[in-house]
N, C-alpha and C positions, 0 to 999 in steps of 0.2 A: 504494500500500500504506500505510493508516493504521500509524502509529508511536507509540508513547506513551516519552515523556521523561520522565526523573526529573530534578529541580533542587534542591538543597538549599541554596543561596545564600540567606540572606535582604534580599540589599542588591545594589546597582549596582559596577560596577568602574573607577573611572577609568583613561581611557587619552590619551595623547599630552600635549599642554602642560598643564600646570594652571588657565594661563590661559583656555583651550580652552571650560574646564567639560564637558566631552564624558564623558559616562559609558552605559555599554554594559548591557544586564540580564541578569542573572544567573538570575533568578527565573524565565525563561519567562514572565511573564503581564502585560509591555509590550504595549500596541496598536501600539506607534511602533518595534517590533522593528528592530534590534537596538538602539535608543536608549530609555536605563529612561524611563519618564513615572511612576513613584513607587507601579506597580502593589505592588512590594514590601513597603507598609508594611501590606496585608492580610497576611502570613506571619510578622509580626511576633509573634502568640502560637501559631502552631503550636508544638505538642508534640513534638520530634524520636524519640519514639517512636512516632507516630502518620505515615500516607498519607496525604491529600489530594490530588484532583481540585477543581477552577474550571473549570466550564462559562463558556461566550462571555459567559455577565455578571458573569464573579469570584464567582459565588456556589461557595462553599465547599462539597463534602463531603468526609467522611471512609471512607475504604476500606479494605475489611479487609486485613492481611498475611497472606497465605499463605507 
């Protein structure tokens, strides 16, 4: 059963030692799930009045609110 996820993080989360460097994504749209690879900094000028969908090449649209 397909599921659509909403994510509102714009950033990664660090977790365990700090030494570690280990940071988890928040954003959904890592390839290296659960580990961020810096997909994140495309969501950096979303409009938080605005939906977006990122198809399998990060390409951005915008979806309307119902």
């Amino acid at each position: 059963m397909p599921r659509l996820v909403q994510h509102n993080s714009h950033g990664p989360k660090q977790v365990g030692n700090p030494k570690d460097n280990l940071w988890i994504c928040q954003c959904g749209l890592a390839k290296t799930q659960p580990f961020c690879d810096g997909s994140h900094k495309l969501t950096l000028d979303e409009s938080e009045e605005k939906l977006y969908q990122y198809d399998a090449n990060l390409q951005r649209k915008e979806l309307p609110i119902e």
